[in-house]
C-alpha positions as a LaTeX table, in Angstrom:
\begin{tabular}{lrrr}
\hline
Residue & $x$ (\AA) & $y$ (\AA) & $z$ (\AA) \\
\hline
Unk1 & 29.74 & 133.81 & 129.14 \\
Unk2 & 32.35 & 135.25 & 126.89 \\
Unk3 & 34.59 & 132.82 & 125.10 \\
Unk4 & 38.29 & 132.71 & 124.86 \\
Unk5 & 40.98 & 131.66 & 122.00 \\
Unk6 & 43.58 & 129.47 & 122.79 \\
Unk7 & 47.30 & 131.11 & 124.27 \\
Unk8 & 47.56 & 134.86 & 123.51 \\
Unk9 & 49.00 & 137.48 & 126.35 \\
Unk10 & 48.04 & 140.31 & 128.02 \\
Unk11 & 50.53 & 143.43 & 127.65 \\
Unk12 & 50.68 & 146.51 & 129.56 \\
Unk13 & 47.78 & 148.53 & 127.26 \\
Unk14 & 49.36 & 151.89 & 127.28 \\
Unk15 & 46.18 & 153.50 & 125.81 \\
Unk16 & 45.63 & 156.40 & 128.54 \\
Unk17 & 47.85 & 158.85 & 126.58 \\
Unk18 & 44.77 & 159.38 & 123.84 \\
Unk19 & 41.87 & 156.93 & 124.73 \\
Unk20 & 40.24 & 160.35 & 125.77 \\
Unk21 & 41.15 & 162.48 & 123.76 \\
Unk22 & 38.55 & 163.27 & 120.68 \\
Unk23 & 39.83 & 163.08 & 117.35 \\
Unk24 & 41.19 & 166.25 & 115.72 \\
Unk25 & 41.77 & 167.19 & 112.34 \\
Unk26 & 45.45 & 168.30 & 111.34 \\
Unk27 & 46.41 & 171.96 & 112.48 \\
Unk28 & 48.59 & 172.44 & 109.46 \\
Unk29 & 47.79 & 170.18 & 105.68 \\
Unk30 & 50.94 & 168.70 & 104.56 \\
Unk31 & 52.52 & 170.69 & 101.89 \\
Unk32 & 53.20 & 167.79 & 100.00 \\
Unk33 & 51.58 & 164.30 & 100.12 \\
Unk34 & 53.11 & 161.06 & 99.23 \\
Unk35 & 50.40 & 158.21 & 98.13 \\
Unk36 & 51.80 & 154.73 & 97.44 \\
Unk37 & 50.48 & 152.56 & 94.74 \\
Unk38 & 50.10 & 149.48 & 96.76 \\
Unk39 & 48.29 & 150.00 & 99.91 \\
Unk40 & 46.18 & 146.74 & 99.64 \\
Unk41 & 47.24 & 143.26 & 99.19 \\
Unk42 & 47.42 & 141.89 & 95.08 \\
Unk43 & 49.19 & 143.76 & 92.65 \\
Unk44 & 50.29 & 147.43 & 92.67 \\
Unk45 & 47.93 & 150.18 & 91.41 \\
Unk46 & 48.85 & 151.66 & 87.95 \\
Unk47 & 49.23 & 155.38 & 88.22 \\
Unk48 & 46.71 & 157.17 & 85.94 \\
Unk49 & 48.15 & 160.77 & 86.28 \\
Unk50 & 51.52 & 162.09 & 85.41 \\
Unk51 & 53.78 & 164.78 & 86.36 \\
Unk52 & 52.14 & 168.71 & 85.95 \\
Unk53 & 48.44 & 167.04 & 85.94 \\
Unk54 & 45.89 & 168.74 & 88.76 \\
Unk55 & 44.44 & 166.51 & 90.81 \\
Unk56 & 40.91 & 167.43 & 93.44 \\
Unk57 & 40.56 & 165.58 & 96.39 \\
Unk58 & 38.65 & 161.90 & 95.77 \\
Unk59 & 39.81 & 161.75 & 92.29 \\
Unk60 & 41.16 & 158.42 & 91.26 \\
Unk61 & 45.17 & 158.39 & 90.57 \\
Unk62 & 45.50 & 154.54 & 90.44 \\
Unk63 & 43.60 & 152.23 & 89.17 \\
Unk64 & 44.08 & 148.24 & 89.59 \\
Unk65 & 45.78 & 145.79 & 88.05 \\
Unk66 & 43.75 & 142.44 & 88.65 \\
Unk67 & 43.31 & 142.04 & 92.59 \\
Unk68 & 43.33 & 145.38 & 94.40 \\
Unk69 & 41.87 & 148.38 & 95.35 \\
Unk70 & 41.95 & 151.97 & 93.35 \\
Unk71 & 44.11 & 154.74 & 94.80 \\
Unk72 & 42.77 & 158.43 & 95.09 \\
Unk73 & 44.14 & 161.75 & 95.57 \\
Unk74 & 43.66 & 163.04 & 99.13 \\
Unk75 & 44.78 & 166.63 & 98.92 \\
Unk76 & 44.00 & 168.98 & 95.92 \\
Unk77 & 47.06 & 169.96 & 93.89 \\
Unk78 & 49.63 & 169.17 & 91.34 \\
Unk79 & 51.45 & 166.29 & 90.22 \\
Unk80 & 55.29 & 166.76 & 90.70 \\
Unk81 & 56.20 & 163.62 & 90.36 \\
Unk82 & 55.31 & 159.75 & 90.06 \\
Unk83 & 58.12 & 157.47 & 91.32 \\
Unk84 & 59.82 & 155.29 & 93.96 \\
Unk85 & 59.37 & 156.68 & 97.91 \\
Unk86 & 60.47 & 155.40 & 100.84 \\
Unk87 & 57.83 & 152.90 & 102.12 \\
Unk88 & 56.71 & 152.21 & 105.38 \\
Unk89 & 57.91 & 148.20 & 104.62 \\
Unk90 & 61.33 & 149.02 & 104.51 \\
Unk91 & 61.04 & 148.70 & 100.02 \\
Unk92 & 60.42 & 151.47 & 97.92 \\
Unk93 & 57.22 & 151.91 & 96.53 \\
Unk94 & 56.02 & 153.64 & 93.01 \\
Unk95 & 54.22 & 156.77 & 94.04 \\
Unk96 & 52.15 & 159.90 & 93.03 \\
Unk97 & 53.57 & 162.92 & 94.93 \\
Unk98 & 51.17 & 165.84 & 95.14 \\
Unk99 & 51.95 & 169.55 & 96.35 \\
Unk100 & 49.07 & 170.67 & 98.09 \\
Unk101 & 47.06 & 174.06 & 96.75 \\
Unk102 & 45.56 & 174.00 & 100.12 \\
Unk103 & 42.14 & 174.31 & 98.37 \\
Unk104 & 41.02 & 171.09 & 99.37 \\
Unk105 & 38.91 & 171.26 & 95.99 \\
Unk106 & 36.36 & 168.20 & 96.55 \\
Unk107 & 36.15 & 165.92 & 92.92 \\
Unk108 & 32.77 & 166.50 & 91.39 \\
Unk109 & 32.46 & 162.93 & 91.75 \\
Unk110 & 32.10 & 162.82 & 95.23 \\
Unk111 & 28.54 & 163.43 & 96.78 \\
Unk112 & 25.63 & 161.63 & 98.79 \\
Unk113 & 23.88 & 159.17 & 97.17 \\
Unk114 & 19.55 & 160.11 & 97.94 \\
Unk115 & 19.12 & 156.25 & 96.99 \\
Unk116 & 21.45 & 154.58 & 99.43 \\
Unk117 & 19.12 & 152.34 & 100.59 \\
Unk118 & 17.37 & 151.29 & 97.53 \\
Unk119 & 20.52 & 149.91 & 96.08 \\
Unk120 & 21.14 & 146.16 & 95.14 \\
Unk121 & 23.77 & 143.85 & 96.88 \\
Unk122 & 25.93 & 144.04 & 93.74 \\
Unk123 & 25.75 & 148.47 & 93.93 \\
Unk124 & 27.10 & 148.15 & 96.65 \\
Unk125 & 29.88 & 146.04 & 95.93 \\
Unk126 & 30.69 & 147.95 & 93.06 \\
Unk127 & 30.55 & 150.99 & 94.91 \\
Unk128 & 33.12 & 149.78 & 97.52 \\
Unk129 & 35.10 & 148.45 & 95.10 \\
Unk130 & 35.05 & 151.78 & 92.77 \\
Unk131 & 35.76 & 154.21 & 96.50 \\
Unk132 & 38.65 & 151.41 & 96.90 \\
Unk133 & 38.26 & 150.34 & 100.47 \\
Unk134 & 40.62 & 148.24 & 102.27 \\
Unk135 & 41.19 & 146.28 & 105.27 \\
Unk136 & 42.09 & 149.25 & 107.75 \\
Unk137 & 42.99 & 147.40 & 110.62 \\
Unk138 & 45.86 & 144.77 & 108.78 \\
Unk139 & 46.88 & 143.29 & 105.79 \\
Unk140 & 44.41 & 145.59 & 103.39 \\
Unk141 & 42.46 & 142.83 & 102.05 \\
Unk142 & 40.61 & 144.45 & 98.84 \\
Unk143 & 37.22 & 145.18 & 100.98 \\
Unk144 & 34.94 & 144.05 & 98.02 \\
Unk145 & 36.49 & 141.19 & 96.62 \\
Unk146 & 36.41 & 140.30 & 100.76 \\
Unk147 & 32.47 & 140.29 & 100.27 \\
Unk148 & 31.96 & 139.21 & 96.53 \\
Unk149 & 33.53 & 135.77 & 97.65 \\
Unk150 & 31.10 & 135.49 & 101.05 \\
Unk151 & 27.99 & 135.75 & 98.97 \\
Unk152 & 26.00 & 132.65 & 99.79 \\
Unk153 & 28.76 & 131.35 & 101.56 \\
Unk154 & 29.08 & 133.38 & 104.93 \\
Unk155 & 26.48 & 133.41 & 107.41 \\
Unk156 & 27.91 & 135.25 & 110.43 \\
Unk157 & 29.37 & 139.21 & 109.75 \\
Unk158 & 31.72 & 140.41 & 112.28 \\
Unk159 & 33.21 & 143.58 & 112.73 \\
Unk160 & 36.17 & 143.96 & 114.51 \\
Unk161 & 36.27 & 146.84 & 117.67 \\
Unk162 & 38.81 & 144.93 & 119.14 \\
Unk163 & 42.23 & 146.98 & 119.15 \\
Unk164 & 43.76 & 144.31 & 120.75 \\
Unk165 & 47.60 & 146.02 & 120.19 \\
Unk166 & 48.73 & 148.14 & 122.88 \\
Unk167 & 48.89 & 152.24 & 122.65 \\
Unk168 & 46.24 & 152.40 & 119.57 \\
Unk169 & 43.19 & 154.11 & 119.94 \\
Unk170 & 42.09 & 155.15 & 116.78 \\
Unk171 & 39.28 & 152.90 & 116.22 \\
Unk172 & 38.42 & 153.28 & 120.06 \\
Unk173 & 37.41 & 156.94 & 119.07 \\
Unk174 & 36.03 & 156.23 & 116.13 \\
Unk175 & 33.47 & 154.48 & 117.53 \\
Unk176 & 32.77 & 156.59 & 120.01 \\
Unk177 & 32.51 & 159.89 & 118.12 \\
Unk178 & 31.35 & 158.00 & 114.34 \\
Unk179 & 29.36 & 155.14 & 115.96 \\
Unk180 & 26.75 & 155.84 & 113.61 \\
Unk181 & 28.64 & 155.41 & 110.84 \\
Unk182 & 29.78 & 152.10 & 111.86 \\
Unk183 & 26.34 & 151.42 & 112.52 \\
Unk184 & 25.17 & 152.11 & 108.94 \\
Unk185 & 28.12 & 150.61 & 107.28 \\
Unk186 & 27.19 & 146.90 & 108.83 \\
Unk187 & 23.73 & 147.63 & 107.34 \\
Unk188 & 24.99 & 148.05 & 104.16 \\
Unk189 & 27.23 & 145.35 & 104.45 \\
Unk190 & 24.69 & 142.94 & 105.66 \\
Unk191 & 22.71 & 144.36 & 102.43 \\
Unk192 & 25.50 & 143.15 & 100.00 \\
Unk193 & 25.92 & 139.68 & 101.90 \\
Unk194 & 22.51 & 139.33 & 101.81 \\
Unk195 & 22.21 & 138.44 & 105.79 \\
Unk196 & 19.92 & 139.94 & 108.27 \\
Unk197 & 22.23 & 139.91 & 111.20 \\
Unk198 & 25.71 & 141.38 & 112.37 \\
Unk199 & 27.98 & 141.17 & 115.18 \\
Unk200 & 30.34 & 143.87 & 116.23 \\
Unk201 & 33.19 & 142.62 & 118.75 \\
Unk202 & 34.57 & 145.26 & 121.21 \\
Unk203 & 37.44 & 144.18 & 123.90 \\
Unk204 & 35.62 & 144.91 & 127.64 \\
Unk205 & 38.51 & 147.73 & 128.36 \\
Unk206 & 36.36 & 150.18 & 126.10 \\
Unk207 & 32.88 & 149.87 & 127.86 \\
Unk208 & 31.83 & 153.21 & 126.70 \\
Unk209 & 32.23 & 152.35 & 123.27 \\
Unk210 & 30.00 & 149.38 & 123.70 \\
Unk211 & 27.32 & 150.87 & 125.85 \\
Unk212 & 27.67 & 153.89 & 123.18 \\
Unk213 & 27.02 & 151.83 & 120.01 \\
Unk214 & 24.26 & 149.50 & 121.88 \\
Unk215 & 22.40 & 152.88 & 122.35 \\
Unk216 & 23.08 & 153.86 & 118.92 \\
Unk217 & 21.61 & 149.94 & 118.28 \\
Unk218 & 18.49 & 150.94 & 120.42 \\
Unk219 & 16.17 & 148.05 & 120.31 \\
Unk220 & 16.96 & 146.68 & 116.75 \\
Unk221 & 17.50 & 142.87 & 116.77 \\
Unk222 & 19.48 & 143.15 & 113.56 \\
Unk223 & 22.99 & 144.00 & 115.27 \\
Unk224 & 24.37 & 142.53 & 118.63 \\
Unk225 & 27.89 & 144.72 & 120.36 \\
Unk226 & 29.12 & 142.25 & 122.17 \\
Unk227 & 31.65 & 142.81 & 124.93 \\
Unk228 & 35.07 & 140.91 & 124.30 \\
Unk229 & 37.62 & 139.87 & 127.25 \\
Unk230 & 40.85 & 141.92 & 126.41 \\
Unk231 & 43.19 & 139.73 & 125.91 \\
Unk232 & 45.72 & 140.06 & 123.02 \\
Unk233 & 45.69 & 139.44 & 119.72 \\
Unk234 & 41.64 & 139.35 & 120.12 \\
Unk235 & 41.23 & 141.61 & 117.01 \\
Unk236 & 43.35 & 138.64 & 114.79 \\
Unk237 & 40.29 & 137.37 & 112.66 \\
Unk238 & 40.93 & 133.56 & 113.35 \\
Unk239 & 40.31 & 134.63 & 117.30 \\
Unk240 & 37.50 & 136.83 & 116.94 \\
Unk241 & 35.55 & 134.52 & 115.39 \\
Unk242 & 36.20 & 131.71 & 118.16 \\
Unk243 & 35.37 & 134.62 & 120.75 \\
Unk244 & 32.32 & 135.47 & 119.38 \\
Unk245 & 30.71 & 132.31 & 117.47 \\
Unk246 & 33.01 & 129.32 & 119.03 \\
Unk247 & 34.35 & 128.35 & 115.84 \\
Unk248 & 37.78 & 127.61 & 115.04 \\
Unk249 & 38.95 & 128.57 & 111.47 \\
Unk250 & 41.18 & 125.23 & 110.51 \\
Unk251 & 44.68 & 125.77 & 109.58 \\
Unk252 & 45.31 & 127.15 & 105.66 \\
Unk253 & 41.74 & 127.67 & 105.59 \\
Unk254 & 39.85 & 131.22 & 105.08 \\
Unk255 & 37.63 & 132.93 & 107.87 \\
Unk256 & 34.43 & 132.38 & 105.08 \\
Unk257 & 35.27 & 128.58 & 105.11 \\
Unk258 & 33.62 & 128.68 & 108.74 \\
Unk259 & 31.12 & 130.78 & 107.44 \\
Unk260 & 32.29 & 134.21 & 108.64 \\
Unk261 & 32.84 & 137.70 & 106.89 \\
Unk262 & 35.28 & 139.62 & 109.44 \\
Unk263 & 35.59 & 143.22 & 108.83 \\
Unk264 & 37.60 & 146.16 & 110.54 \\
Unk265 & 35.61 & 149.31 & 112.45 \\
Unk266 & 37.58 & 152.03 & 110.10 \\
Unk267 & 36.86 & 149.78 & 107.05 \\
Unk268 & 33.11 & 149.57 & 108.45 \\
Unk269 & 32.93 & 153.05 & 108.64 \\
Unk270 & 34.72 & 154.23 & 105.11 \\
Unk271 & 31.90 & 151.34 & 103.72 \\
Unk272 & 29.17 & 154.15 & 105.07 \\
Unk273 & 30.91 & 156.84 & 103.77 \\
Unk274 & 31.62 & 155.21 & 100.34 \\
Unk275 & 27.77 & 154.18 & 99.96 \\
Unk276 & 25.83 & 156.94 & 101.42 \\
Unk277 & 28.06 & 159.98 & 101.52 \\
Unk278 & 30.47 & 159.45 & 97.49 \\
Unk279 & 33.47 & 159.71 & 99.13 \\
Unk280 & 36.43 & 157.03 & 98.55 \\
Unk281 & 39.06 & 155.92 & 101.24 \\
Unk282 & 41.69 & 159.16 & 101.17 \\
Unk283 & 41.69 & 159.77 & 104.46 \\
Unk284 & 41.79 & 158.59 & 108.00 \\
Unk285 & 42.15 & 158.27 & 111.84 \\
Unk286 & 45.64 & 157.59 & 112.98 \\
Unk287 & 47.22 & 157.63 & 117.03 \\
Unk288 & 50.17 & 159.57 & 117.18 \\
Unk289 & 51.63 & 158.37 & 120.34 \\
Unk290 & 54.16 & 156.81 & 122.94 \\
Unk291 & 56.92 & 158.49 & 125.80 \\
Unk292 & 58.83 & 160.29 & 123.05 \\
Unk293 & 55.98 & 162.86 & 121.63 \\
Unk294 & 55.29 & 165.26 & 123.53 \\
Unk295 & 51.81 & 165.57 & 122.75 \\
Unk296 & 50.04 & 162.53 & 122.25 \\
Unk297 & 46.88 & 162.49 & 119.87 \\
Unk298 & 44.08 & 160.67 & 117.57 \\
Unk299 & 44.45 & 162.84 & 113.96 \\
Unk300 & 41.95 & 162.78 & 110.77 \\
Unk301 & 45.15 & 163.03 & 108.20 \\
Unk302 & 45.33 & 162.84 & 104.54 \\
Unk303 & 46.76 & 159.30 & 103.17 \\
Unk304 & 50.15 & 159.91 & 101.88 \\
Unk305 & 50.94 & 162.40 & 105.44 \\
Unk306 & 54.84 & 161.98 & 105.62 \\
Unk307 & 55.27 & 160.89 & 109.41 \\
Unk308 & 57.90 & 163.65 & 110.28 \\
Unk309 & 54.74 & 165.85 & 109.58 \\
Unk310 & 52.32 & 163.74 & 111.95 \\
Unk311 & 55.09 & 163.52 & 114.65 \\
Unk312 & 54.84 & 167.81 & 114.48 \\
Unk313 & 51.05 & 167.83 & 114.75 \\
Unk314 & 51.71 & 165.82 & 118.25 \\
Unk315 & 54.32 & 168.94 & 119.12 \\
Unk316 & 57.62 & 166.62 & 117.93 \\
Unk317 & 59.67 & 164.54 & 119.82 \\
Unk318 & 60.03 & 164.83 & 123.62 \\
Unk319 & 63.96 & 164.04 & 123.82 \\
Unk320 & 65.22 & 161.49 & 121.07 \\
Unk321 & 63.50 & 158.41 & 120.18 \\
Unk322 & 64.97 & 155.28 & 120.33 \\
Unk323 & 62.26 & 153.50 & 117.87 \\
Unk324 & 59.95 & 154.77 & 115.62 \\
Unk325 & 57.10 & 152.01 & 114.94 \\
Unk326 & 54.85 & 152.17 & 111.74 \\
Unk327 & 51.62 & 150.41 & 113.73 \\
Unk328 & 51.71 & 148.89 & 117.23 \\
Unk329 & 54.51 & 147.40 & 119.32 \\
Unk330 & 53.67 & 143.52 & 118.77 \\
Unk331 & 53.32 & 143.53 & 115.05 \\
Unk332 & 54.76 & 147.22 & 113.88 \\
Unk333 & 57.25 & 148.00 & 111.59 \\
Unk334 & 60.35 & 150.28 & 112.82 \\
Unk335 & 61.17 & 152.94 & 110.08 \\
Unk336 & 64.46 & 153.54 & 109.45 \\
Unk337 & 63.17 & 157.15 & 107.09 \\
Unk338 & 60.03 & 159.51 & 108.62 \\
Unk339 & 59.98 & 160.70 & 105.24 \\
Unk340 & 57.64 & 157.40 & 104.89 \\
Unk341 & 53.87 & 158.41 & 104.60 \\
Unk342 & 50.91 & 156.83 & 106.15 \\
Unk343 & 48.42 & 154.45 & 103.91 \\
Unk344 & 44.74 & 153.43 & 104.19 \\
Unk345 & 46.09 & 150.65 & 106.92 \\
Unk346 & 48.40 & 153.05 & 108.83 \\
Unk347 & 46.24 & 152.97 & 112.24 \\
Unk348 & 49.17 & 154.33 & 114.50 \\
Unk349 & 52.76 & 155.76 & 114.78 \\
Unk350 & 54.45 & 154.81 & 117.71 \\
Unk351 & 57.33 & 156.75 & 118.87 \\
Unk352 & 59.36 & 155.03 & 121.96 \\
Unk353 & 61.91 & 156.21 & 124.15 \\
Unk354 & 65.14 & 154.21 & 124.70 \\
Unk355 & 63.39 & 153.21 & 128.52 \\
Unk356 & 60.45 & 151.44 & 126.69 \\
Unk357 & 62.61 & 149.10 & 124.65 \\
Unk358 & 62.74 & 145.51 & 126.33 \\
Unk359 & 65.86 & 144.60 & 127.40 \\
Unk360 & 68.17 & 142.88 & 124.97 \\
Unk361 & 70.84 & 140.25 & 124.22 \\
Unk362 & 73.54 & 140.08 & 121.87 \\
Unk363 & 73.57 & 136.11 & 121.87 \\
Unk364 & 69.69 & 135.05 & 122.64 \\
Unk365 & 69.98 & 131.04 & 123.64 \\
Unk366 & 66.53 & 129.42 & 123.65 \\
Unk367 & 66.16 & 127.35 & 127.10 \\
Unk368 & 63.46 & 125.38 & 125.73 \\
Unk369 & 61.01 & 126.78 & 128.53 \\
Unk370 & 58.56 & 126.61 & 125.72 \\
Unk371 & 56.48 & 129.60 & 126.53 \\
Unk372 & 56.54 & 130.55 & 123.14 \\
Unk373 & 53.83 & 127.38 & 122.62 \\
Unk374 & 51.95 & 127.69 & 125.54 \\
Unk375 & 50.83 & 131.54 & 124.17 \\
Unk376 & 50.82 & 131.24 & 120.57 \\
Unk377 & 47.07 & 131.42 & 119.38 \\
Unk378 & 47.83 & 129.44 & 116.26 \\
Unk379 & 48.70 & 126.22 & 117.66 \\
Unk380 & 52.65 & 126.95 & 116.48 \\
Unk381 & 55.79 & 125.35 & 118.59 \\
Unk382 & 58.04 & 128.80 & 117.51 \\
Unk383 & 61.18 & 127.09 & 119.48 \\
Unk384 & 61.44 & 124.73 & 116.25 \\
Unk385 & 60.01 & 127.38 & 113.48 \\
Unk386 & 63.23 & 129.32 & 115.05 \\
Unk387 & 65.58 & 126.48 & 114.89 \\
Unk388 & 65.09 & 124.86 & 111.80 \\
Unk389 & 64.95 & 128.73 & 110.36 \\
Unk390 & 68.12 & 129.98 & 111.65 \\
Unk391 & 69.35 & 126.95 & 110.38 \\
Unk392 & 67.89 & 127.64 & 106.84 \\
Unk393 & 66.31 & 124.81 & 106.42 \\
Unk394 & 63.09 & 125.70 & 105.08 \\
Unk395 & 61.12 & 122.53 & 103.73 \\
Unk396 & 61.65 & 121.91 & 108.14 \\
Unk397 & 60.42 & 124.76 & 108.25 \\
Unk398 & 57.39 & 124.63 & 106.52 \\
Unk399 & 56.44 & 121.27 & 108.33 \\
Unk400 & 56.07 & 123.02 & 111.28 \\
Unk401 & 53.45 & 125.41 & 109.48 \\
Unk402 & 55.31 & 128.67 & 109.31 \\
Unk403 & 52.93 & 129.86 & 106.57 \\
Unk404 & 50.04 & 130.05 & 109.54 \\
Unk405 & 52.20 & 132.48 & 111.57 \\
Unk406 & 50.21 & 135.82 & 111.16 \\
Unk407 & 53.47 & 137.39 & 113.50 \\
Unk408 & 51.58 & 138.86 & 116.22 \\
Unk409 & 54.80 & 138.51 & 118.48 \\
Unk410 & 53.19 & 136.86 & 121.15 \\
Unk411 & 56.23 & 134.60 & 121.51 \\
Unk412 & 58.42 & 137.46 & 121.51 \\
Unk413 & 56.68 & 138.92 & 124.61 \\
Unk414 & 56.95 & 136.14 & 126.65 \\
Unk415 & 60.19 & 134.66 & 125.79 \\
Unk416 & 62.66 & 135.01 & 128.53 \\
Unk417 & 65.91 & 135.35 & 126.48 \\
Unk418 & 64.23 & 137.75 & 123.96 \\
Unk419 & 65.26 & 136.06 & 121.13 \\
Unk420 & 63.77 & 138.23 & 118.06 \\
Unk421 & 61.50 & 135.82 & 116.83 \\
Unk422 & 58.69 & 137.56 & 114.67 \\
Unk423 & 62.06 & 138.89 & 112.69 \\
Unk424 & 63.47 & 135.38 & 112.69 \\
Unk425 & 59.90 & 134.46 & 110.76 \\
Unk426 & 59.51 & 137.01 & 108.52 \\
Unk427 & 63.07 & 136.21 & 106.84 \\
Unk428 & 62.10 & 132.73 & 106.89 \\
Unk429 & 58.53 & 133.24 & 105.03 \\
Unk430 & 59.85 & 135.52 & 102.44 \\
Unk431 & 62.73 & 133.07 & 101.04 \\
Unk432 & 60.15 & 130.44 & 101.27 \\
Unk433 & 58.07 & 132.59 & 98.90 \\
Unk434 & 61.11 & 133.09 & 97.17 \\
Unk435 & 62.28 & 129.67 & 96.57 \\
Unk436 & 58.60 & 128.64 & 95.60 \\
Unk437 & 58.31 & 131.66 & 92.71 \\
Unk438 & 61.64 & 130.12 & 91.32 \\
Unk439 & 59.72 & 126.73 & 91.13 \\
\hline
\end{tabular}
């Protein structure tokens, strides 16, 4: 019997425009590639080039500063500059801005390791940490900091197959056409959290990618794919691990504190590709999608691919957009610049006609139906997180326990006067976080 979390929705999935269509590397490189310096959570990656340096593809051009992730080159070039960018956050972000030779000159330091499977739990940490993988799916949790902290305390890995948010397919094909890199990256990931077994949680609207990775499985005990109920946000790591184990991660605590290590499918698979292949994160699959392209498509692009060039590769807008969404509709980012480039997390880039906006007001009034409660998977009540925020009264706020909001906008979707609360939420957490780093 498959479990459920508590509330959640169930939006139209919009995934038929690319859940069949294979993944394809870009038609044209990018001439020139934008990489931010903080695609990860923790502080921002110092850049270790400068302006007229030449750069191969894999070579490291940030390195960390305390928690974080290093930053390589994706395209092989020259430096032209190192400086603020549009980012896809809406702040500018210090970046290393590469024009492209088109050589696509690997670094020597990338090649296949013979000894993959000989190495330690602590190589292989190290190695992750050194090929700076990420969570690919969210926030970009520093992948092997994510593991370092589980050792001896986890005792249930999960890896998330869920795409839970509408129009994304990405990790769909993924898994269907690099299942056995998936595969091999939970080994080694069991292997550096020291456990002999591995779940990997797929949402039961992508049956062929669980039938496809349970043959890839065979008859191994080690790994169970276990078909998910779609329901949305399933791939949140709080509800995964209810659907799949039945326990529920208590509020301001850590998935690990229930024993769990959750990672992403794209994150599973750079893990392979960092350990057995020498390649770092500098690349990636991203949908390209929605009414106003005219071409709709799953691309293997570059990190630091300006979207105006991604939106070409799907043969440019059909009409004009209304919206242009960095990630899905229920927890995306609108961009107000497509010269903003794509990062280890960017899974999508939605691109919505003025018919596919919800309809709006210009005075929302909240009629206390309290929908908002019934779905929210966190246990929230949103009508008085709203209240008390547009009132600015934050200490209310944070009584109500704002701070556990991960803003998947299920309240949003189901509230009948479309008040914009996920926006209402984020103002309301950041000049909490504010008002606390004055303290």
């Amino acid at each position: 019997m498959k479990q459920m979390f508590y509330g959640g929705v169930h939006p139209a999935e919009h995934k038929e425009a690319t859940e069949q269509k294979p993944i394809q590397p870009l038609a044209n490189a990018p001439a020139q590639v934008v990489i931010p310096m903080s695609m990860h959570i923790g502080a921002p990656c110092k850049p270790v080039v400068q302006k007229g340096d030449t750069v191969t593809v894999g070579q490291m051009i940030g390195a960390t500063a305390g928690l974080g992730a290093p930053i390589h080159a994706s395209v092989s070039g020259t430096v032209v500059a190192v400086e603020p960018r549009p980012g896809t956050g809406g702040v500018p972000t210090l970046s290393v801005v590469i024009e492209n030779d088109f050589q696509n000159t690997l670094s020597p330091d990338c090649k296949p390791r013979e000894n993959a499977d000989a190495l330690t739990s602590q190589e292989i940490i190290d190695i992750i940490r050194d090929a700076g993988c990420t969570g690919m799916g969210g926030a970009g949790f520093p992948t092997h900091v994510k593991i370092s902290s589980a050792v001896g305390k986890a005792d249930t890995i999960i890896i998330n197959g869920a795409e839970c948010e509408p129009y994304i397919t990405a990790d769909h094909r993924l898994m269907l056409e690099h299942g056995e890199k998936i595969i091999g990256g939970v080994r080694f990931i069991m292997k550096a959290l020291q456990l002999d077994h591995a779940y990997i949680g797929i949402e039961d609207n992508k049956m062929d990618a669980v039938n496809h990775l349970k043959e890839l499985v065979g008859g191994a005990k080690d790994i169970t794919v276990q078909a998910l109920r779609t329901r949305y946000p399933q791939g949140a790591e709080k509800q995964l691990i209810q659907a799949i184990t039945g326990r529920e991660v208590p509020p301001g605590k850590l998935p690990a504190d229930v024993g769990c290590c959750v990672f992403n499918a794209a994150t599973t698979a750079a893990i392979y590709d960092a350990v057995a292949l020498g390649l770092p994160v500098y690349q990636r699959v991203i949908t390209i999608t929605g009414s106003a392209v005219k071409n709709p498509v799953n691309l293997l692009a570059p990190v630091g691919t300006p979207f105006s060039h991604l939106i070409e590769e799907a043969g440019g807008f059909n009409g004009t957009p209304a919206r242009v969404i960095s990630g899905g509709p229920m927890m995306g980012f609108a961009q107000y610049d497509l010269s903003v480039t794509m990062g280890k997390a960017s899974n999508c880039v939605l691109c919505l006609s003025k018919e596919d906006l919800p309809a709006t007001s210009e005075n929302p009034t909240c009629i206390r139906c309290a929908r908002c409660v019934n779905v929210c998977p966190m246990h929230l009540t949103p009508l008085f997180m709203n209240m008390f925020a547009k009132a600015r009264r934050w200490s209310e706020v944070e009584e109500y326990r704002i701070m556990d909001c991960m803003e998947c906008g299920c309240c949003q979707y189901i509230c009948p006067a479309r008040i914009p609360l996920v926006q209402q939420f984020r103002t309301a957490k950041f000049a909490i976080r504010q008002q606390a780093a004055k303290k």
